[in-house]
C-alpha positions as a printed NumPy array, in Angstrom:
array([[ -23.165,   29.925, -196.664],
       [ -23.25 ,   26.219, -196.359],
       [ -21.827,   23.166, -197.399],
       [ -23.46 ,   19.702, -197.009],
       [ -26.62 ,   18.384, -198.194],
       [ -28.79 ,   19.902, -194.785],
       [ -27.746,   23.071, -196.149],
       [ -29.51 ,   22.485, -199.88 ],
       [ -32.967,   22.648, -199.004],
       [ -32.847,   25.881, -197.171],
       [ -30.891,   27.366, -200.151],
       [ -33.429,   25.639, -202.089],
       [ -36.199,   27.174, -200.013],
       [ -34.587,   30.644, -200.362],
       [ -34.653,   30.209, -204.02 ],
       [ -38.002,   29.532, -203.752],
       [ -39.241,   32.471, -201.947],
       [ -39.21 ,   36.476, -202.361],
       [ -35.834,   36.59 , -201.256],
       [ -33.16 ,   37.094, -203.635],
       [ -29.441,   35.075, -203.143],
       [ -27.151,   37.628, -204.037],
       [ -24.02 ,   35.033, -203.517],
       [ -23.639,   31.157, -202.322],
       [ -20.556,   30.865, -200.216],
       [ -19.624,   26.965, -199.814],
       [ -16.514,   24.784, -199.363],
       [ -13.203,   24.376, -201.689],
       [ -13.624,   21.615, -204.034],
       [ -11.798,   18.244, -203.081],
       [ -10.328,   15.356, -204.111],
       [ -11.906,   11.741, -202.81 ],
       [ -12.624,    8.5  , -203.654],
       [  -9.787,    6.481, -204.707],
       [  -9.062,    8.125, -208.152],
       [  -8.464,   11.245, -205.905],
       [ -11.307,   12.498, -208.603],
       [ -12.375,   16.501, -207.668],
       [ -15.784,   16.559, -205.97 ],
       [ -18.238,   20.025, -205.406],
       [ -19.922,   19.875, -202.185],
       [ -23.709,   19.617, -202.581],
       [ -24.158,   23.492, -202.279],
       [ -22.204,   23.909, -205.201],
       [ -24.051,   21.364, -206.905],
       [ -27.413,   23.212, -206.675],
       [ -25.554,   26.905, -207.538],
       [ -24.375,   25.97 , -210.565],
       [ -27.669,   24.01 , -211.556],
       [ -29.58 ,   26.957, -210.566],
       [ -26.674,   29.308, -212.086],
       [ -26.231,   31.006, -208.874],
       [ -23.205,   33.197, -208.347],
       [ -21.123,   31.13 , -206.22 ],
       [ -17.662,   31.803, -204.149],
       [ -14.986,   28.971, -202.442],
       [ -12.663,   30.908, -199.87 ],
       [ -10.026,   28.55 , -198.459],
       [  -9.548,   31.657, -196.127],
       [ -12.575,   33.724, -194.788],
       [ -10.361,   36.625, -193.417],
       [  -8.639,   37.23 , -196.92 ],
       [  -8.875,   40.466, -197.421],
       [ -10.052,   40.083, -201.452],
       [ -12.865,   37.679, -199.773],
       [ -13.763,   40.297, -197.448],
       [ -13.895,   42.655, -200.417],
       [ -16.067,   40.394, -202.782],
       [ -18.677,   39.778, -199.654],
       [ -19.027,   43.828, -199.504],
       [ -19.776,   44.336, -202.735],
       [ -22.445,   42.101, -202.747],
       [ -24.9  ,   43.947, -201.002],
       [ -26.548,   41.297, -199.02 ],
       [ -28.865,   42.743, -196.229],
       [ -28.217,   39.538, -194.859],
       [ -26.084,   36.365, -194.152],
       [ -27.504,   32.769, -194.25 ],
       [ -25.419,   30.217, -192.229],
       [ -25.839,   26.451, -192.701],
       [ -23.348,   23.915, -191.817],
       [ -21.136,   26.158, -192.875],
       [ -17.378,   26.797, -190.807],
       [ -17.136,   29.603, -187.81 ],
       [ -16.961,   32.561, -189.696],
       [ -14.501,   35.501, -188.104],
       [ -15.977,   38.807, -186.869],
       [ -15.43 ,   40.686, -189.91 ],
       [ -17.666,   38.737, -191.707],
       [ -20.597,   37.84 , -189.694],
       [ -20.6  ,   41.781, -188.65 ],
       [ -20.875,   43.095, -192.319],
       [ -24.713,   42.447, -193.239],
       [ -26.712,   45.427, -191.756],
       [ -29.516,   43.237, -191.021],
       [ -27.292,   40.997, -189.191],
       [ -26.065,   37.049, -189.955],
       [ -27.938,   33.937, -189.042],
       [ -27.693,   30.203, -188.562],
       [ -29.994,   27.022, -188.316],
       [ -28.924,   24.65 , -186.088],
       [ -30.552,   21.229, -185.766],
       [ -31.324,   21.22 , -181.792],
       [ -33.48 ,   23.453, -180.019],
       [ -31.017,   25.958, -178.65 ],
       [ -29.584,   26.17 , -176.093],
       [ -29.68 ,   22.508, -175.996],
       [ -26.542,   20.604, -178.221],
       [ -24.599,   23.325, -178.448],
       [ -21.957,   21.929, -181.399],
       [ -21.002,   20.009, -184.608],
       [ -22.875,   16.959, -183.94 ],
       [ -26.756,   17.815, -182.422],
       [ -28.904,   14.969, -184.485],
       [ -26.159,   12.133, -183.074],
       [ -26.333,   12.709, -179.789],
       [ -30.319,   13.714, -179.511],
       [ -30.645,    9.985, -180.523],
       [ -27.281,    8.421, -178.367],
       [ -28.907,   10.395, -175.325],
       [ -32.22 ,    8.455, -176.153],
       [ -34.164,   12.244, -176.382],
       [ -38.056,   11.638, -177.582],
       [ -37.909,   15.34 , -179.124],
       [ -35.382,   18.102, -180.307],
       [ -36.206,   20.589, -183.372],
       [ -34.094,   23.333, -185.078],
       [ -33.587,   26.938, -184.353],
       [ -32.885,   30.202, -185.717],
       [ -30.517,   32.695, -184.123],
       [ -28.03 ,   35.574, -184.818],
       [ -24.538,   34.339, -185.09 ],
       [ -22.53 ,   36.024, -182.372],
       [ -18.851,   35.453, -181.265],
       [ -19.13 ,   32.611, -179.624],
       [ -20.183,   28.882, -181.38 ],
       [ -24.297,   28.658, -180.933],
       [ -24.644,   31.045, -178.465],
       [ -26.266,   34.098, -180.282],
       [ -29.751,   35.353, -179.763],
       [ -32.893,   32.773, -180.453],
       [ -34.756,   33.917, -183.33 ],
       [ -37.284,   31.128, -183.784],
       [ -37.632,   27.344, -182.983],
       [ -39.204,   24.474, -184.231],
       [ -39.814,   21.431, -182.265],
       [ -39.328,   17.796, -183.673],
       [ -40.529,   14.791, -182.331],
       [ -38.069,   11.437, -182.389],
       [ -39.701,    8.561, -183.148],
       [ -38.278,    4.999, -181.497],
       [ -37.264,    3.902, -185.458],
       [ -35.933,    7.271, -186.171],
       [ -32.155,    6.832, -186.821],
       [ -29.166,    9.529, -187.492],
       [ -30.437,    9.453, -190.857],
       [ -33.82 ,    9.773, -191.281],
       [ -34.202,   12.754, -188.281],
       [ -31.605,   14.539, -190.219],
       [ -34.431,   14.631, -193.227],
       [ -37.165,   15.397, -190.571],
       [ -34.855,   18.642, -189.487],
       [ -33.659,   19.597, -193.013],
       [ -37.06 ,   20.322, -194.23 ],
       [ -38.146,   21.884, -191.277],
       [ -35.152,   24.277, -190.919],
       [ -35.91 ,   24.962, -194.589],
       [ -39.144,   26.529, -193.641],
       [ -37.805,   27.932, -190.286],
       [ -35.145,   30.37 , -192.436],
       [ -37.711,   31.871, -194.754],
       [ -39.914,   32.739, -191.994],
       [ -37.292,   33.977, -190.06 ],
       [ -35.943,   35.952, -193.346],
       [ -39.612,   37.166, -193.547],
       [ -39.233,   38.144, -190.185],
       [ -36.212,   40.32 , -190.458],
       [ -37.616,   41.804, -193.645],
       [ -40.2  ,   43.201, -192.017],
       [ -38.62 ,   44.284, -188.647],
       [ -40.599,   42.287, -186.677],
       [ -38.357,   39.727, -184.929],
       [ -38.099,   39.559, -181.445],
       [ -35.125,   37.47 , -180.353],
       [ -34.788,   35.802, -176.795],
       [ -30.928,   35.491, -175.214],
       [ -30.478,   31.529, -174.845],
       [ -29.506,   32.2  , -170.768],
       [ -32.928,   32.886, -170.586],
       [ -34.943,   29.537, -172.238],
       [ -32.557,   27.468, -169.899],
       [ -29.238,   27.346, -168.06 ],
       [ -29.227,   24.058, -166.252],
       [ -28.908,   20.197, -167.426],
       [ -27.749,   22.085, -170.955],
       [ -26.365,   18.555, -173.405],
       [ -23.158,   18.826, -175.776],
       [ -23.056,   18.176, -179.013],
       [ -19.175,   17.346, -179.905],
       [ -18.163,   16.115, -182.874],
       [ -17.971,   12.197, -183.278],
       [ -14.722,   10.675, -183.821],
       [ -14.084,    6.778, -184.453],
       [ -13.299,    5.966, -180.61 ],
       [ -16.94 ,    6.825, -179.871],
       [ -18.5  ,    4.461, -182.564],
       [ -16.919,    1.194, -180.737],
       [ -19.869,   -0.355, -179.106],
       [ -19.063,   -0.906, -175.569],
       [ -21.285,   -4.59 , -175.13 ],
       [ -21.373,   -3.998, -171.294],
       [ -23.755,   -0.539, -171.418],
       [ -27.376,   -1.423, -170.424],
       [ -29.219,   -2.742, -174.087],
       [ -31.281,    0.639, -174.738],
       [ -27.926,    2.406, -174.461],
       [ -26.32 ,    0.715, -177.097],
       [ -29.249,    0.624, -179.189],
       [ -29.377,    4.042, -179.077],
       [ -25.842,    4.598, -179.765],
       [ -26.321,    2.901, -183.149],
       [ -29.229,    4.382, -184.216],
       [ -27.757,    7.625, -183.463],
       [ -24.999,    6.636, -185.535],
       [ -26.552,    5.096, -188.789],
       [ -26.22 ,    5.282, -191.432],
       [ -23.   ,    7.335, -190.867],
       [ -20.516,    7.257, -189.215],
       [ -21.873,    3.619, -188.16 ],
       [ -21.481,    2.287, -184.651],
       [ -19.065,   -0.834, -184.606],
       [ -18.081,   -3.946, -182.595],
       [ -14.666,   -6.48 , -183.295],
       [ -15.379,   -9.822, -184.798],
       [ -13.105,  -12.732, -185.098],
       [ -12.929,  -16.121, -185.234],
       [ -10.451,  -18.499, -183.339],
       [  -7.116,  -16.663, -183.633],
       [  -7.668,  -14.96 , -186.915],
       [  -7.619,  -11.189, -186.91 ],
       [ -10.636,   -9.3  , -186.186],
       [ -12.635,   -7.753, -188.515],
       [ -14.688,   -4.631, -187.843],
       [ -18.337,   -5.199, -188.057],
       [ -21.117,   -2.004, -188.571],
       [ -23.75 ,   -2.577, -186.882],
       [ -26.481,    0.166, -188.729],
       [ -29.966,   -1.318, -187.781],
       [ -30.526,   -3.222, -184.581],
       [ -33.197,   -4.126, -182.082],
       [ -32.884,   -4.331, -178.251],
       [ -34.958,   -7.216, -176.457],
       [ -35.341,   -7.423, -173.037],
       [ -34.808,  -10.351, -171.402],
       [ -32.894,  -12.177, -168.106],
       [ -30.121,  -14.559, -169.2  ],
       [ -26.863,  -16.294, -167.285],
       [ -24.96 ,  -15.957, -170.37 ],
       [ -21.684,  -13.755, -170.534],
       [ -21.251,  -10.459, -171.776],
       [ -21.131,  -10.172, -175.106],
       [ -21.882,  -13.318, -175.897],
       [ -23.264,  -14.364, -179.563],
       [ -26.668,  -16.132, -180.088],
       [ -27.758,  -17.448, -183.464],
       [ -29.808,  -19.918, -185.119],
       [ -27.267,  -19.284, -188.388],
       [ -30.397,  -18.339, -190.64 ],
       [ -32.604,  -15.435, -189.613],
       [ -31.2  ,  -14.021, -186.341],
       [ -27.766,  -13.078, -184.281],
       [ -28.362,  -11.836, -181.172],
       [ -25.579,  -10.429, -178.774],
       [ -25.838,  -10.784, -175.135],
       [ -25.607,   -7.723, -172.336],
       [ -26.326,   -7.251, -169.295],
       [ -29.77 ,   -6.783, -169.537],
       [ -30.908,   -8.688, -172.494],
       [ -30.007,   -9.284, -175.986],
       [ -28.932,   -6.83 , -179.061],
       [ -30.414,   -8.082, -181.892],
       [ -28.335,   -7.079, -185.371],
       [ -30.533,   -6.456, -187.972],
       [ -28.845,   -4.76 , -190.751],
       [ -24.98 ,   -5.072, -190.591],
       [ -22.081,   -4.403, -192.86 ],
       [ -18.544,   -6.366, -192.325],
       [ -15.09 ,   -4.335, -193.298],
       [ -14.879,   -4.323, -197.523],
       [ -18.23 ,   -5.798, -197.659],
       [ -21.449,   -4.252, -198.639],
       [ -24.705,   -3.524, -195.854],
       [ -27.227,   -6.473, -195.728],
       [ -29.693,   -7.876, -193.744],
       [ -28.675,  -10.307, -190.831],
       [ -30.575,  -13.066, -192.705],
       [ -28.708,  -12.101, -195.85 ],
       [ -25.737,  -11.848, -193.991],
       [ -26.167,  -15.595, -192.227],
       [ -26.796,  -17.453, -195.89 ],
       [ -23.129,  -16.387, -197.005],
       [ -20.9  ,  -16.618, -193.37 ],
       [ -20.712,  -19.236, -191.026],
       [ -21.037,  -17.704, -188.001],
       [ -19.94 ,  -21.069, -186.007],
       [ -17.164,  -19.872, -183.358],
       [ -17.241,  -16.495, -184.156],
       [ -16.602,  -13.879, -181.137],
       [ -16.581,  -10.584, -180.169],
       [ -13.199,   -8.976, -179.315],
       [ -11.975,   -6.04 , -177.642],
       [ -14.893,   -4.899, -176.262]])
């Protein structure tokens, strides 16, 4: 059961192994784009290319859902990035239903765990294994893998590092479970205290607040690129601002008299914004209807002469 792309290379891995997918449960198709054009989710994608049986509940307490899942026959449920599923579902598998979640458990707890290991500035997290219970993340441990975060790792590229290494963390924990040997640990007992969140992101907490300390925000928009992107107001004069991604960026420490948020540029190779601790320096940017680029890019095609930042 799974959806987005983090969920295709555990299926993929699954596929790969001695295990047998008796059914892939993923999302309705929808429309998107501005055609309104219907798109599969990347699950769906890979069934059909791999002519896997393949159901799209809009409800997961229907009772003809309910009915298809039992006659399946699974042994046992597979849960990635999927929606909370209701007790009649996740009870049904005799060998029980589990998930892979991209934190180390009970750490980020929630729909968002590789955005806010990087926000928070964490040097490691990983991905666990555990049987879904009725609460969100709460279930029993079954196995963990840790991850290191490296200082150039963004949003995107950890999200590879803890795709592939969830894939191999469900087939040994499949292998596990196949052969009655797991041993699961309750998550009260790896750690109750200084436990982080993980909610989900909406645009309010992409606005780049220029008065944080520099590693703050730096870390706010590498936890946020490529997607959903962190962003900052630009305008010039009294024309209306224009929202400005900022997707790459650098932070440099260094003691200045200048005001907060304050813009810095040589208009060829460099815009740096002023904080309170030093300078942001944009690297790779993308203004509203425009296309990503490089600041240097960027500088050879806008003149950045009285431009501000607004409503920060």
């Amino acid at each position: 059961m799974g959806t987005p792309l983090f969920a295709v290379a555990p299926l993929d891995a699954i596929v790969r192994s001695n295990h047998r997918i008796k059914a892939v449960i993923t999302a309705p198709d929808k429309a998107s784009g501005r055609g309104l054009k219907t798109s599969f989710s990347n699950v769906k994608q890979y069934a059909i290319s791999h002519n896997l049986p393949l159901l799209q509940p809009t409800n997961l307490k229907d009772p003809q859902f309910i009915e298809s899942l039992g006659l399946l026959g699974a042994d046992v449920f597979v849960v990635v990035a999927f929606r909370m599923l209701p007790r009649e579902v996740w009870q049904m598998p005799p060998k029980g239903t589990i998930n892979l979640h991209a934190s180390l458990l009970p750490q980020y707890r929630g729909a968002a765990p590789i955005n806010h290991a990087i926000i928070n500035g964490d040097n490691i997290t990983g991905v666990s294994t555990f049987f879904i219970n009725e609460n969100i993340d709460t279930g029993n441990i079954i196995k963990q893998c840790p991850i290191s975060i490296e200082p150039d790792d963004n949003a995107g590229s950890l999200h590879d590092k803890l795709m592939h290494a969830g894939s191999q963390l469900v087939v040994e924990t499949l292998q596990l479970i196949a052969t009655e040997t797991v041993q699961t640990i309750e998550q009260n007992d790896v750690q109750t205290e200084n436990l982080k969140t993980a909610p989900k992101i909406f645009k309010e907490h992409c606005l780049i607040d220029w008065r944080k300390p520099g590693i703050e925000i730096h870390n706010l928009v590498r936890g946020l690129s490529p997607y959903p992107g962190a962003f900052t107001r630009l305008a010039k004069d009294n024309e209306a601002h224009k929202i400005c991604k900022l997707l790459q960026s650098d932070f440099i420490y260094k003691k200045h008299n200048l005001p907060t948020g304050s813009i810095v540029s040589d208009n060829k190779t460099h815009i740096h914004v002023a904080v309170t601790d030093g300078f942001i320096a944009m690297e790779h940017l993308q203004m509203e209807g425009k296309k990503a680029m490089h600041v240097a890019d960027f500088l050879r095609g806008f003149n950045i002469q009285g431009l501000k930042i607004v409503n920060y």
